[in-house]
C-alpha positions in Angstrom: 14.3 -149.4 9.0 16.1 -146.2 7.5 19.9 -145.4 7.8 20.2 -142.4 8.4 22.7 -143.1 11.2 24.7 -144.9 9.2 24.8 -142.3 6.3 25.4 -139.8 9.0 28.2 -141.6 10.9 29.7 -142.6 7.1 29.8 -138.5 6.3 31.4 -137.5 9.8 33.9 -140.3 9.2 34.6 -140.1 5.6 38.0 -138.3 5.5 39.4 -140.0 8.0 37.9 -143.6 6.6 39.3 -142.2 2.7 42.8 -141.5 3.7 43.5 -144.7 6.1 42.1 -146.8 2.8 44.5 -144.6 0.2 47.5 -145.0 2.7 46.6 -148.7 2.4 46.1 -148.8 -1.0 49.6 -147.1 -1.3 51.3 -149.3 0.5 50.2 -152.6 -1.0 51.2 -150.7 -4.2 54.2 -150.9 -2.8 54.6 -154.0 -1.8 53.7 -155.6 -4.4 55.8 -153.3 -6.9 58.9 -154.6 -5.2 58.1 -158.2 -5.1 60.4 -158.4 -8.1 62.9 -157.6 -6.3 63.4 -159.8 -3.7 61.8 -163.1 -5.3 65.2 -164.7 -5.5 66.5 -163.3 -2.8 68.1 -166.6 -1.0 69.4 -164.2 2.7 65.1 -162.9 3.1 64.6 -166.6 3.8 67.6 -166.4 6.6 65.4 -164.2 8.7 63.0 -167.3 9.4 65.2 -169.9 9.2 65.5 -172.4 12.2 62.0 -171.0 13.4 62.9 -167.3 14.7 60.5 -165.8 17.4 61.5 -162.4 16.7 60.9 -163.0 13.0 57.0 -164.3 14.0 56.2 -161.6 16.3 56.0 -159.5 12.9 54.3 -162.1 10.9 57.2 -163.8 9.1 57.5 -167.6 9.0 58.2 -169.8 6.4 59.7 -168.6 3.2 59.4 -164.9 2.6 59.8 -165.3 -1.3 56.9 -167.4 -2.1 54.2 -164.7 -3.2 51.6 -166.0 0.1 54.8 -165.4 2.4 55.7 -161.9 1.1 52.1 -161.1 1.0 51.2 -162.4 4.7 54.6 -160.2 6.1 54.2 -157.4 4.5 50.4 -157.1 4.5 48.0 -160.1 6.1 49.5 -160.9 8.8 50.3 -157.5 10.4 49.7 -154.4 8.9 46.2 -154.6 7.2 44.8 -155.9 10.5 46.5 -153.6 12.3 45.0 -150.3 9.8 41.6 -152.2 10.3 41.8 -152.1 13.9 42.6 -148.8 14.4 39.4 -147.8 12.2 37.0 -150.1 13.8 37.9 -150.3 17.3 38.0 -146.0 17.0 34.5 -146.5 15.6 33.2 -149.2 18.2 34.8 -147.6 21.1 33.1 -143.9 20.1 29.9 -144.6 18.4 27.9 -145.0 21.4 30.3 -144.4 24.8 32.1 -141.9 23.0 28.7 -139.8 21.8 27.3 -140.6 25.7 30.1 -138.6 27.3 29.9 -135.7 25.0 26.0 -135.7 25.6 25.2 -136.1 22.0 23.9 -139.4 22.1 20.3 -138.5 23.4 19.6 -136.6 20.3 19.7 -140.3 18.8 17.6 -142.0 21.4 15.1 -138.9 21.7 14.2 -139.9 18.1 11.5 -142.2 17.5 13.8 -145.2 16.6 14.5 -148.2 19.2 18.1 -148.4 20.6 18.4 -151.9 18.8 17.9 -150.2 15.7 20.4 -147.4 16.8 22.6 -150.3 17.5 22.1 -152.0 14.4 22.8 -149.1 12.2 26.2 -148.3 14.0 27.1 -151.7 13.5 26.4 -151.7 10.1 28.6 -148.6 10.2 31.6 -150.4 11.6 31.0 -153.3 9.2 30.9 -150.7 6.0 34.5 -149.0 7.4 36.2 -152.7 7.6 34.6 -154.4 4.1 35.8 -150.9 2.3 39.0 -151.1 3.2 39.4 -154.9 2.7 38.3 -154.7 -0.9 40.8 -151.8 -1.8 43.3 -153.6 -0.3 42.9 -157.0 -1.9 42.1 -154.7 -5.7 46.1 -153.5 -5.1 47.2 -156.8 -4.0 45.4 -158.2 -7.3 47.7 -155.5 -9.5 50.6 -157.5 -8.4 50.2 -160.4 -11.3 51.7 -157.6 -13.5 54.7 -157.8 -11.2 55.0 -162.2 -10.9 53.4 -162.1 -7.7 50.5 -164.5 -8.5 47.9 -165.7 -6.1 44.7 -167.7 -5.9 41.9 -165.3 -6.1 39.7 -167.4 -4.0 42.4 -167.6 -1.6 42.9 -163.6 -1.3 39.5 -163.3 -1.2 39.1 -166.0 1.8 41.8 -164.4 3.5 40.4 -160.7 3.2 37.0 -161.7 4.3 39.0 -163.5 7.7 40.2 -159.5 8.1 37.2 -158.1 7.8 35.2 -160.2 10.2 38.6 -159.7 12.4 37.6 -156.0 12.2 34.5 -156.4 12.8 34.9 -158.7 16.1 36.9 -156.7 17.8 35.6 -153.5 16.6 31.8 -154.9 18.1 33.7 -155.8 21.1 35.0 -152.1 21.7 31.2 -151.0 21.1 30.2 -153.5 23.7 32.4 -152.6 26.3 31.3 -149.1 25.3 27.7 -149.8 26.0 28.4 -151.7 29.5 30.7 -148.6 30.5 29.8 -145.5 28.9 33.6 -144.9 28.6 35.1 -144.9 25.2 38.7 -144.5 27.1 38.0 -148.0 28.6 36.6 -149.6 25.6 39.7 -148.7 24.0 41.8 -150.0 26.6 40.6 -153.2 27.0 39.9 -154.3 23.5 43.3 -153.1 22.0 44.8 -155.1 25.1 42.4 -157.8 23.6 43.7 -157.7 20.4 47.7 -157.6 20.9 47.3 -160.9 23.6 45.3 -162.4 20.6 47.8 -161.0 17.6 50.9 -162.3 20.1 49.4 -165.9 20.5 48.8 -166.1 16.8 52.6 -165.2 15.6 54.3 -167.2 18.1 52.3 -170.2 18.0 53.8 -171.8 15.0 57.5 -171.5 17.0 56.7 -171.5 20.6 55.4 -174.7 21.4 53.8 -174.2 24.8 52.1 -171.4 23.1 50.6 -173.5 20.5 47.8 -174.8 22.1 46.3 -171.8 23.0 45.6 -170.2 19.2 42.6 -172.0 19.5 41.5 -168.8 21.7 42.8 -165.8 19.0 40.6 -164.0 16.5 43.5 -163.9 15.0 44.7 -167.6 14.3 40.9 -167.8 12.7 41.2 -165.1 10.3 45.3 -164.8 9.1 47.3 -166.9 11.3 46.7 -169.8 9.7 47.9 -169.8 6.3 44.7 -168.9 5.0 46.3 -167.2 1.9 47.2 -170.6 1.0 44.5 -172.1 1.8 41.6 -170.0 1.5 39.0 -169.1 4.8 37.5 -172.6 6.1 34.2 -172.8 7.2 35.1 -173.8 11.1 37.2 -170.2 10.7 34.3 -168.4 9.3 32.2 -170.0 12.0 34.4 -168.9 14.9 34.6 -165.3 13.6 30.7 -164.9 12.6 29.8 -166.5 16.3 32.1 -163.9 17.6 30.3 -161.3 15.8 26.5 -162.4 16.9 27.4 -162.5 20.5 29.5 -159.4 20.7 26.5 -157.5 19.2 23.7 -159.4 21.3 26.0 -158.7 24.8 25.9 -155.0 23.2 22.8 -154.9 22.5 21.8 -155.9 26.2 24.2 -153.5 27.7 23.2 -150.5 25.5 19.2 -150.9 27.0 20.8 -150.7 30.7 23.1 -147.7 29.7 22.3 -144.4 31.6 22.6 -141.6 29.7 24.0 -138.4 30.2 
């Protein structure tokens, strides 16, 4: 099977794709330039202290001047995902709904080249978009032993493969949606509604206790909300998010062969 969607897709999306990673890339510069700085800082840990909702709702529990806890609120826990998001959920939500209303997506399917396969290439499309700007992200984060912010590689590496396949979910659930509706404005919607509930549940589980039990449900407990850049990625994570993955593309796949083209 050839790529040539994907190459296509890759070139229509490069600048955009090449300036969200280099504004990443900048900013975990950042970051991880002023570590230094705040390392001893004994008032950053006042912000979490005695379990503060407000504090969690932007990723910031536990101490903030251990490297994993200045890492996870400045960068894991909120604003990488979020970056990804934007990218993949754009992607998922316009690659096929988004090239149906615009009428462009029958100069795909008039080619001699099954819709799975059509599928299967944009997916590997949206997949490309989130591993890309994962590994720039986690290169800059690596550049911060030169400034005494040391972390297990394994451990970063765990925890930027959990964001990836946390792109990937959720950007496979905006292409689903996009091939049961044929709306990209709905696929949007819904999955960015999708992914605040689960980002919300995540944050405030580890301080609101009737909240707690229902992590479980969030893509986002099982990729960064649960100290995975302490611990590394477990397996039972990995599982939840690559089961996520194979039946968001299958119910895609399913949807896309009823779609109606215009």
């Amino acid at each position: 099977m050839h790529a040539d969607i994907t190459r296509l897709d890759l070139r229509l999306r490069r600048r955009s794709l090449l300036g969200y990673t280099a504004g990443m890339a900048l900013y975990a510069l950042i970051i991880v330039a002023l570590y230094p700085q705040f390392k001893n800082s004994a008032s950053l840990n006042q912000i979490t202290k005695n379990g503060s909702a407000f504090a969690a709702l932007f990723g910031a529990t536990g101490s903030l001047t251990s490297p994993t806890g200045w890492l996870d609120a400045n960068i894991y826990v909120n604003f990488l995902p979020m970056i990804t998001l934007l990218i993949t959920i754009g992607y998922g939500a316009s690659c096929i709904a988004g090239q149906n209303e615009d009428g462009t997506l029958n100069l795909a399917t008039a080619l001699p080249i099954p819709r799975r396969h059509i599928l299967i290439q944009k997916s590997l499309t949206l997949a490309i978009e989130a591993i890309l700007l994962g590994l720039v992200t986690m290169a800059c984060v690596l550049a911060g032993r030169g400034f005494q912010l040391n972390i297990s590689l394994a451990d970063l590496a765990g925890t930027t493969a959990g964001v990836i396949l946390l792109g990937i979910d959720f950007g496979l659930l905006a292409l689903a949606l996009g091939c049961r509706t044929g709306r990209r404005g709905t696929a949007i919607g819904i999955t960015a509604t999708a992914a605040a509930a689960s980002y919300l549940v995540s944050s405030l589980a580890p301080v609101v206790a009737w909240i707690r039990p229902a992590r479980y449900a969030s893509l986002f407990y099982w990729s960064v909300g649960n100290s995975q850049l302490s611990t590394g990625l477990t397996g039972a994570s990995a599982a939840v998010l690559a089961a996520a993955a194979i039946t968001l593309i299958l119910a895609a796949s399913v949807a896309l062969n009823h779609l109606d083209l215009q």
